[in-house]
C-alpha positions as CSV (number, residue, x, y, z in Angstrom):
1,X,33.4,17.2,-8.8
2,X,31.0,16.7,-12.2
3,X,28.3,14.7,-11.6
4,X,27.7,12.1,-14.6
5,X,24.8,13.1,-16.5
6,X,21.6,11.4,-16.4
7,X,20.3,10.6,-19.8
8,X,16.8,10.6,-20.4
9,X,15.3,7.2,-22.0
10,X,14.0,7.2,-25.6
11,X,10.6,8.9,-26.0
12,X,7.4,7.5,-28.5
13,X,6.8,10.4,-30.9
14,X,3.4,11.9,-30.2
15,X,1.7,9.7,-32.8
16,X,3.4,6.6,-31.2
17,X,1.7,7.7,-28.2
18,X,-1.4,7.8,-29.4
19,X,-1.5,4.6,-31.3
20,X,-0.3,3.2,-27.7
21,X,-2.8,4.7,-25.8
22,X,-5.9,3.9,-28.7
23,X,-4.4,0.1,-28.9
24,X,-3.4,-0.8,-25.4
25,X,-4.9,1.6,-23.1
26,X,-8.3,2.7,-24.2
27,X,-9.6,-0.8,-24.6
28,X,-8.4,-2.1,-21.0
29,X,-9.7,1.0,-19.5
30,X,-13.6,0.5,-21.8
31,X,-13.4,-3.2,-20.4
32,X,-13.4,-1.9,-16.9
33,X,-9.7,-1.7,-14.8
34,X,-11.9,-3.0,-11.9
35,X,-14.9,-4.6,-12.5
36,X,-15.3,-6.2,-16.7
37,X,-18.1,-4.3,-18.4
38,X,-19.6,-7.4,-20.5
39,X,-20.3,-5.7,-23.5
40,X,-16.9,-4.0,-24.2
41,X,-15.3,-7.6,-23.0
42,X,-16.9,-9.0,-26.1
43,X,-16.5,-6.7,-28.4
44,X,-12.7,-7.1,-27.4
45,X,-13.1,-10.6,-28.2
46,X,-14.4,-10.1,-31.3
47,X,-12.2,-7.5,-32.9
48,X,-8.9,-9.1,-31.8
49,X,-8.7,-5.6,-29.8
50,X,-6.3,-7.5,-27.0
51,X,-3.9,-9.1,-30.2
52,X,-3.9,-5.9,-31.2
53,X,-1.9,-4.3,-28.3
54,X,0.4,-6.9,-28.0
55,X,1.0,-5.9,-32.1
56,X,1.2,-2.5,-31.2
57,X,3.9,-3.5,-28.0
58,X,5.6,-5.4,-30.6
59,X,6.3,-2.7,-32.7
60,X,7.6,-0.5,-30.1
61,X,10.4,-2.9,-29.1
62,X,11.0,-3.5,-32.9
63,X,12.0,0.3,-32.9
64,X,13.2,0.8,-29.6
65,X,14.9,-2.1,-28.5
66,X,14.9,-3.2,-24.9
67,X,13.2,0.6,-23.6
68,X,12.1,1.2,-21.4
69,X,10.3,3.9,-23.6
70,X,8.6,7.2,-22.4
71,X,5.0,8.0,-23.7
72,X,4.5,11.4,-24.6
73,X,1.6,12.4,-22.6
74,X,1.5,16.3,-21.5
75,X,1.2,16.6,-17.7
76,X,1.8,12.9,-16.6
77,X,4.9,10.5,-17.0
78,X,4.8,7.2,-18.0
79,X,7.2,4.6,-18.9
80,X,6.3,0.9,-20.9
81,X,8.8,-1.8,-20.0
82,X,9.8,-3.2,-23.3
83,X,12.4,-6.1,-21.7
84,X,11.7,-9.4,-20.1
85,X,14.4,-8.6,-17.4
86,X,13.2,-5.2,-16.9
87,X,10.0,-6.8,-15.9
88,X,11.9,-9.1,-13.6
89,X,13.8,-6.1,-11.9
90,X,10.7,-3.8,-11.9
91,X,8.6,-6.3,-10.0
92,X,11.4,-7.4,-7.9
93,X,12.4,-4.1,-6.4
94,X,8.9,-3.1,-5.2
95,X,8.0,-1.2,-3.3
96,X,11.2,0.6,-3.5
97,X,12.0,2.1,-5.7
98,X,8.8,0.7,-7.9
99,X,5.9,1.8,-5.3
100,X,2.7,-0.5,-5.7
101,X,0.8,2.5,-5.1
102,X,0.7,4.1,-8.7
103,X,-1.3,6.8,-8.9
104,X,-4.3,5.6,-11.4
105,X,-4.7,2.6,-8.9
106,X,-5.1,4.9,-5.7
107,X,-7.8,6.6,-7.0
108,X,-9.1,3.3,-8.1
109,X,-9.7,1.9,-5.0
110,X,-10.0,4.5,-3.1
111,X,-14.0,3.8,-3.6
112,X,-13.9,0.4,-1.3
113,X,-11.1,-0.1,0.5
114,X,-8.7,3.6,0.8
115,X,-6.2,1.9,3.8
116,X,-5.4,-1.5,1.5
117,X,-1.8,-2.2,1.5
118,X,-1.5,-2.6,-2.2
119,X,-1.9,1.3,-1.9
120,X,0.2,2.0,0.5
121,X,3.5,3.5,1.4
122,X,6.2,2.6,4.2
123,X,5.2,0.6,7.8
124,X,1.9,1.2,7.3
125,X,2.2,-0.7,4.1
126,X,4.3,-3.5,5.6
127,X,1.4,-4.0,8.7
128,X,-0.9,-4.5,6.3
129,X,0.9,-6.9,4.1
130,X,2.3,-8.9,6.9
131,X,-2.0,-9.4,8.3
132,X,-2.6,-10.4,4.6
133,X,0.2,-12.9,4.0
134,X,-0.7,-14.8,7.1
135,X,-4.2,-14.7,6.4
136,X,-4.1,-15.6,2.7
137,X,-1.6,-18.7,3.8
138,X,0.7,-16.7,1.6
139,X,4.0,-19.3,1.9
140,X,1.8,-22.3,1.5
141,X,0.0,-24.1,-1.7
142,X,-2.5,-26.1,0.3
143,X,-4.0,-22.9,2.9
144,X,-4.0,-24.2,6.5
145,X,-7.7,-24.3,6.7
146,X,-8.0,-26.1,3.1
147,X,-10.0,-29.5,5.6
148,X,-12.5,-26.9,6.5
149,X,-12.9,-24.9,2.8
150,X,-12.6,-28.5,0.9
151,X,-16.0,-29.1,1.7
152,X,-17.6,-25.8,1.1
153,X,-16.2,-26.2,-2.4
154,X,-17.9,-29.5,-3.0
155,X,-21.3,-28.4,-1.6
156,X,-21.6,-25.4,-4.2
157,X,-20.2,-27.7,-7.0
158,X,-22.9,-30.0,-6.1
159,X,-25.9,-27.6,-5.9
160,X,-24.6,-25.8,-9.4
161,X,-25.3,-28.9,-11.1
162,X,-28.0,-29.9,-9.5
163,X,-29.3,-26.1,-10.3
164,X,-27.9,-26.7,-14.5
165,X,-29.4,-30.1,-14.9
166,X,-33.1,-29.2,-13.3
167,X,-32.3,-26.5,-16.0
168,X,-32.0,-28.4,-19.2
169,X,-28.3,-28.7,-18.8
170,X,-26.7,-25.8,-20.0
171,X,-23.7,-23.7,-17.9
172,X,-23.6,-20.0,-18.5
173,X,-21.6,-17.5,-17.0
174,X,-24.4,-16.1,-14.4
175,X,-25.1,-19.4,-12.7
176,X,-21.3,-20.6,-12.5
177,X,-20.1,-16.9,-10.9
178,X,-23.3,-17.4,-8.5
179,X,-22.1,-20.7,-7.3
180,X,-18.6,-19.5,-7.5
181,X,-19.6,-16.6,-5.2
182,X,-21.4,-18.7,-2.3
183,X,-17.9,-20.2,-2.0
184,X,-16.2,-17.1,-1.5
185,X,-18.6,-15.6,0.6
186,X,-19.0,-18.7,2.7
187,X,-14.7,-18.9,2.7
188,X,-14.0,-15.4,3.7
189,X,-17.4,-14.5,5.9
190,X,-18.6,-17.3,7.1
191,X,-21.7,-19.5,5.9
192,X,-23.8,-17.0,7.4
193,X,-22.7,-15.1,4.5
194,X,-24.2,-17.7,1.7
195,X,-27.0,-16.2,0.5
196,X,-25.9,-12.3,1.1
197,X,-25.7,-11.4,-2.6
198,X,-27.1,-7.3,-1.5
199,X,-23.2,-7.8,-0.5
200,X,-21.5,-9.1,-3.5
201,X,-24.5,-6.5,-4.8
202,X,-22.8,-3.2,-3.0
203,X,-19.1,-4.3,-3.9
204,X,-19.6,-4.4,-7.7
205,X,-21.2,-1.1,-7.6
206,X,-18.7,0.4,-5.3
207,X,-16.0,-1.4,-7.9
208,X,-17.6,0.0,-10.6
209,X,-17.2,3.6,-9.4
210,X,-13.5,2.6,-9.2
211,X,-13.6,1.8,-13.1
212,X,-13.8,5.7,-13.4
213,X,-10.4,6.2,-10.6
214,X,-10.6,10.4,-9.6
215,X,-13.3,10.9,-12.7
216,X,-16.1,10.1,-10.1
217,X,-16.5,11.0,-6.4
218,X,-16.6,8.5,-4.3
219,X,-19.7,7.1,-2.7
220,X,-18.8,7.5,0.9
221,X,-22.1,6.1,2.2
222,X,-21.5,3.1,0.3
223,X,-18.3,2.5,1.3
224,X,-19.2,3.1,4.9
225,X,-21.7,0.1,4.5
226,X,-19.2,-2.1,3.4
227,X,-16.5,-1.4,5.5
228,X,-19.1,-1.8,8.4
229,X,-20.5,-5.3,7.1
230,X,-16.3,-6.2,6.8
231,X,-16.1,-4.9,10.9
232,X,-19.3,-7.1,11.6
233,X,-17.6,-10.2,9.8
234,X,-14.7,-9.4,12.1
235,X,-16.3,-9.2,15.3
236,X,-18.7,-12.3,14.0
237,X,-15.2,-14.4,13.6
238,X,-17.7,-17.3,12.4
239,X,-15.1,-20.7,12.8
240,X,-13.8,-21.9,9.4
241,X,-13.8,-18.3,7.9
242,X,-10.8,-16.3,6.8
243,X,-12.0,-13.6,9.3
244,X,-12.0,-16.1,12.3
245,X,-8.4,-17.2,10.7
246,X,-7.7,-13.4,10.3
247,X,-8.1,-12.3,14.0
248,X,-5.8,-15.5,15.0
249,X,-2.9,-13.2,13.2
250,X,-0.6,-10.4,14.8
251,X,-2.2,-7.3,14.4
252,X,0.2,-3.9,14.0
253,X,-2.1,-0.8,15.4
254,X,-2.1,0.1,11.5
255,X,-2.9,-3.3,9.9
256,X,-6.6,-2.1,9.1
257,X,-7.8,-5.5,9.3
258,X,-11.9,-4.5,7.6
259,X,-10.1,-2.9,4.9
260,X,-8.5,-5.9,3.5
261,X,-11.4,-8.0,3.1
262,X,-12.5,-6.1,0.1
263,X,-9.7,-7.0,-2.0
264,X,-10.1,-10.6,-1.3
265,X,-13.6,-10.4,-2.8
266,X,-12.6,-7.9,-5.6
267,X,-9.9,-10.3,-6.7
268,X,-12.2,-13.6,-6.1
269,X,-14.0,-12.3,-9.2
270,X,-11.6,-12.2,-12.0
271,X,-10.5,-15.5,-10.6
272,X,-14.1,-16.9,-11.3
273,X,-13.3,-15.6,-14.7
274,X,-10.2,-17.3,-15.1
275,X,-12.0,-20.8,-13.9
276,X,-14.4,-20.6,-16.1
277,X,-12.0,-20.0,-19.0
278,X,-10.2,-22.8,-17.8
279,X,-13.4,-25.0,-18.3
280,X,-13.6,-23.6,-21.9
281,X,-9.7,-24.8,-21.8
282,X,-9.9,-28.2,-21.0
283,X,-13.1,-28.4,-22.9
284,X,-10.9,-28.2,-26.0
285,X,-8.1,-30.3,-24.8
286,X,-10.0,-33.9,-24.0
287,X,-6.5,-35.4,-23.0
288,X,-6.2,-32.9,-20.8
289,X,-9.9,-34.0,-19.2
290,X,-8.7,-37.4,-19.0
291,X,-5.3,-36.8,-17.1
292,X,-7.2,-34.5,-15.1
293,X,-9.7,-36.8,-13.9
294,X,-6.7,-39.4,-13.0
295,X,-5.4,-36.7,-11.2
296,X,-8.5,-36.3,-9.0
297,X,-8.7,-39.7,-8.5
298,X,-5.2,-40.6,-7.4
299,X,-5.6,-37.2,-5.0
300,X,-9.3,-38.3,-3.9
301,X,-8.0,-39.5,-0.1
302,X,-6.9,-36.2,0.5
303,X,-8.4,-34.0,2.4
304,X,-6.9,-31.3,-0.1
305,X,-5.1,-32.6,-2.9
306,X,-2.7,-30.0,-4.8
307,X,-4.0,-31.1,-8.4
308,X,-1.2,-30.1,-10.2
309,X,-2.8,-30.1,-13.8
310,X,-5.6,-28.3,-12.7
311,X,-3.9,-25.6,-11.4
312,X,-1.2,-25.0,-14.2
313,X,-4.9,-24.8,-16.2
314,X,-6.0,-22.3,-14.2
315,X,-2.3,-20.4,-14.3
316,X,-2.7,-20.9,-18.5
317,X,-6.2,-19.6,-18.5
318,X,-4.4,-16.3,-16.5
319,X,-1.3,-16.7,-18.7
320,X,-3.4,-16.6,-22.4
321,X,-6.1,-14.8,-20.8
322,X,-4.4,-11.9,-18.1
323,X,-7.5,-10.5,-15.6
324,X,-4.7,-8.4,-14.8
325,X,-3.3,-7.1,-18.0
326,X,-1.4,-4.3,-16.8
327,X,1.0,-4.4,-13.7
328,X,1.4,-0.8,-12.6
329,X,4.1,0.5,-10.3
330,X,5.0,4.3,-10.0
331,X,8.9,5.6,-9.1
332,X,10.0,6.9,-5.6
333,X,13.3,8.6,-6.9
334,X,14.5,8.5,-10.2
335,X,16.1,4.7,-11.3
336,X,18.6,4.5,-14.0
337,X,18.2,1.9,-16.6
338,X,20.4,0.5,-19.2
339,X,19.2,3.1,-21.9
340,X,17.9,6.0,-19.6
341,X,16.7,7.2,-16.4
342,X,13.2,7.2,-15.7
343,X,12.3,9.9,-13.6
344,X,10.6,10.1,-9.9
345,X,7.2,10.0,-9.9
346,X,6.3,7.9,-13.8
347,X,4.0,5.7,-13.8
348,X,5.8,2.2,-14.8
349,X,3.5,-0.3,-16.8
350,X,4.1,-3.7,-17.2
351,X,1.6,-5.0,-20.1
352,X,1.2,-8.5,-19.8
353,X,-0.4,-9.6,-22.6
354,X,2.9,-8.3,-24.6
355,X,5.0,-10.6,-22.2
356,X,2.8,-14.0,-22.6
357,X,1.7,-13.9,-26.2
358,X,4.9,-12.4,-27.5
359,X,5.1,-15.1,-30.7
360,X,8.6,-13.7,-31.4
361,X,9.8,-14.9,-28.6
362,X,7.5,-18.0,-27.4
363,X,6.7,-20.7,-30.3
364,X,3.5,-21.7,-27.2
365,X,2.7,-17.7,-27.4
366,X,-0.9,-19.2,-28.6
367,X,-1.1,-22.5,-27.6
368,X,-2.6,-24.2,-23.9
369,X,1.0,-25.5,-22.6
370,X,0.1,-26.5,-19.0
371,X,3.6,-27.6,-18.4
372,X,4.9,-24.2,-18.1
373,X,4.1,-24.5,-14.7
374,X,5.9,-27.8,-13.9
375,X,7.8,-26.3,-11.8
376,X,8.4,-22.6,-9.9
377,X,9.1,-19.4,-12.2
378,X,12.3,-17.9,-11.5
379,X,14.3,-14.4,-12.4
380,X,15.9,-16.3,-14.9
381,X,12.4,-17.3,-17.1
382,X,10.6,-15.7,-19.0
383,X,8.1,-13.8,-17.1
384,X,4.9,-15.3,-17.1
385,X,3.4,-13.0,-14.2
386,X,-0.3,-14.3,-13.5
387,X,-0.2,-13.0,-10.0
388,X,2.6,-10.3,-10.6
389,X,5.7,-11.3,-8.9
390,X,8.1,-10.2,-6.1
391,X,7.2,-8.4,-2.7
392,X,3.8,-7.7,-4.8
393,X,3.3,-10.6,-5.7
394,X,-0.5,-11.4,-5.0
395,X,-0.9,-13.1,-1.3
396,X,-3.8,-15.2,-2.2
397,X,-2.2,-16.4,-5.0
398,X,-2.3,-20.5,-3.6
399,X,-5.6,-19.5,-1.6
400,X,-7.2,-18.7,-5.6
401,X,-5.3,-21.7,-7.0
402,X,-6.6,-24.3,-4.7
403,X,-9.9,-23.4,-4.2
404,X,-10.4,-22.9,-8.4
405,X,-8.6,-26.1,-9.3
406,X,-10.7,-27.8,-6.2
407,X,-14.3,-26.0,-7.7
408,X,-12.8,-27.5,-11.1
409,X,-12.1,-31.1,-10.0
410,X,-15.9,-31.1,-8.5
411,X,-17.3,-30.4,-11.8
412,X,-15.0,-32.8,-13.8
413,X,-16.0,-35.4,-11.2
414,X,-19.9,-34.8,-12.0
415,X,-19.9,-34.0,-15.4
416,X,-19.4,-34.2,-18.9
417,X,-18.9,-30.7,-20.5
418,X,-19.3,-29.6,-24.2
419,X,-18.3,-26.2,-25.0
420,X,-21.2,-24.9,-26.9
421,X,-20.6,-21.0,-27.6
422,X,-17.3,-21.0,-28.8
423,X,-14.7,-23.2,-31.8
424,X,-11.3,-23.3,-30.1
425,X,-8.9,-23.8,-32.2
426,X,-6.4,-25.8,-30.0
427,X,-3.4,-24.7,-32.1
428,X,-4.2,-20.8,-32.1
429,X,-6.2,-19.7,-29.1
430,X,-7.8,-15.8,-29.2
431,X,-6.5,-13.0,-27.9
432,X,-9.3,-12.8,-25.4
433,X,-11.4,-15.3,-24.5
434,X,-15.0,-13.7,-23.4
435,X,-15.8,-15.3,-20.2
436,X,-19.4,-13.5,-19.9
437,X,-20.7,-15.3,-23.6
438,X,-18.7,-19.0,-22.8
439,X,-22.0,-21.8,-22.7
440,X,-21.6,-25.0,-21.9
441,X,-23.7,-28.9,-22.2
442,X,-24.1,-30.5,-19.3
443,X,-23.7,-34.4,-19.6
């Protein structure tokens, strides 16, 4: 019996490659894969350096069609997704036979949280995923303890102002993420947790060692410390927490419960940076303001409304604006595509960036279109993948949506806000938006 043979997919020549790797890689890697180095953010923001990997991801598919394409890299194998329904198909058959655990991102996180289930394989993997979908609320938009964060929400978006206005009145980045980090501390600890910024302080040092992966050894002191503070929150179970809520759930003997509390507070932080940016957003939409603030109104009986503008704002900020801009997922066996095989063991990337601001394809590639989110994404859309999609989908996606577009409607119910630091044009937004230099009048 012949066996049919397996063709390889199209390769990038070597310079190809490199233009890839200079245009799209290097400057998400200088940025920081885990934790934003402010400096390289905006010098991204100012030399178009995110526009110009989508231009470079353009030009591939202009040459090689719907790819996947291979990069020619000696020792290592990876393959960019050139096709939206590759996308689909990649995400969608996670974790087999597109494992979440890629390589680059095991070593990543390795430094704060080495049992997470986005890095692992099999039933240990599914334990650990099961604990965090009921935790996070995964299934549900309004999170079943939304009466008791509601008003943790408001408290912080009352003291921030209070805090800007005895300023002067102007909003920078430091203050907001301050205020924006008393809420997740006090949402995922307990309020005993409010003012424990040596916390946040050993996390974004610990996630800064991850922005150099297996180029750095990891602190193992460090992580110790944190994992025991995450044990302590545990056994603490403070009421109205998420690790009260947490030890309410089934619990497999590998679920590892103190080792997914980490990645809630890792990923709390680019969604600060995605609420902010959806500030600067509305900011330079003033019909958007208005409908807004009807929408907090009509909700305002609610104990948690599901302010449906607010969070399609926050989903645009993430769509124009990706914290995630690559999705990576690495091949159990080898998985035959249209064009090719890609072998067992390549690292698949998904750059998003390409798949949102692709103006060949999207006439509001560039534009604030809120309405995108109307109504669910399906495998039959476009894909728009904010929180990744499929069984990796992120489980705290609704947790992040209502608690930002809650910490938004606060502010918009306070205040008056005047972007100061930046011109949006409304009809062409940037390639990146720098979160860290975004100033704001308080009114």
């Amino acid at each position: 019996m012949t066996l049919p043979v397996q063709n390889p997919l199209p390769q990038a020549t070597l310079v190809e490659t490199l233009e890839t790797l200079r245009d799209i890689h290097a400057p998400m890697i200088a940025k920081g894969p885990i934790i934003r180095r402010p400096k390289v953010v905006a010098a991204s923001e100012r030399f178009d350096l995110d526009g110009r990997g989508v231009r470079r991801a353009q030009a591939l598919s202009e040459k090689y069609g719907q790819g996947p394409v291979m990069l020619k890299i000696p020792g290592r194998k990876m393959a960019l997704i050139l096709d939206p329904d590759d996308v689909h198909r990649v995400l969608e058959d996670s974790p087999e036979p597109f494992a979440t655990a890629e390589a680059l991102k095991r070593h990543a996180l390795k430094h704060f949280e080495p049992k997470v289930a986005l890095i692992s394989h099999g039933e240990q993997r599914a334990q650990r995923r099961r604990l965090n979908d009921a935790t996070l609320d995964h299934c549900h938009p309004v999170h079943r303890m939304a009466a008791t964060f509601m008003p943790v929400v408001e408290q912080e978006a009352t003291t921030l102002l209070d805090q800007v206005r005895a300023r002067g009145g102007a909003l920078d980045y430091k203050a907001f993420l301050e205020a924006w980090f008393r809420i997740v501390r006090r949402v995922v600890l307990g309020d005993a947790a409010r003012e424990d910024t040596e916390l946040t302080a050993l996390i974004e040092k610990l996630r800064a060692d991850g922005n150099w992966a297996f180029f750095k050894s990891v602190d193992k002191s460090g992580r110790a410390a944190l994992l025991a503070q995450m044990q302590k929150a545990l056994d603490r179970a403070e009421p109205g927490s998420l690790a009260s809520f947490m030890g309410q759930q089934p619990q497999g003997s590998q679920a590892e419960p103190a080792q997914q509390i980490p990645q809630w507070l890792f990923a709390f932080d680019p969604a600060g940076m995605a609420t902010f940016r959806a500030l600067a957003l509305l900011a330079a939409h003033p019909e958007a303001v208005a409908a807004a603030r009807l929408e907090i109104i009509q909700g305002k009986q609610e104990k948690a409304p599901l302010l449906p503008l607010l969070r399609s704002t926050v989903l645009e900020s993430l769509r124009l604006w990706p914290t995630t801009p690559m999705i990576l997922r690495e091949t159990t066996t080898d998985v035959e595509f249209a064009h090719g095989v890609i072998p067992a063991g390549t690292s698949v990337l998904v750059f998003a960036p390409f798949f949102h601001r692709d103006d060949r394809q999207l006439d509001f590639a560039h534009r604030f279109a809120p309405e995108l989110w109307e109504r669910p994404r399906t495998h039959k859309d476009w894909p728009l993948v904010p929180f990744s999609a499929g069984p990796g989908v992120c489980p705290g996606r609704h947790l992040v949506l209502l608690l930002t577009s809650k910490f938004i409607a606060e502010i918009l119910s306070r205040a008056d806000l005047e972007l100061e630091s930046h011109s949006l044009d409304p009809e062409h937004l940037p390639s990146l938006l720098n979160n860290f230099g975004l100033r704001f009048r308080v009114s």
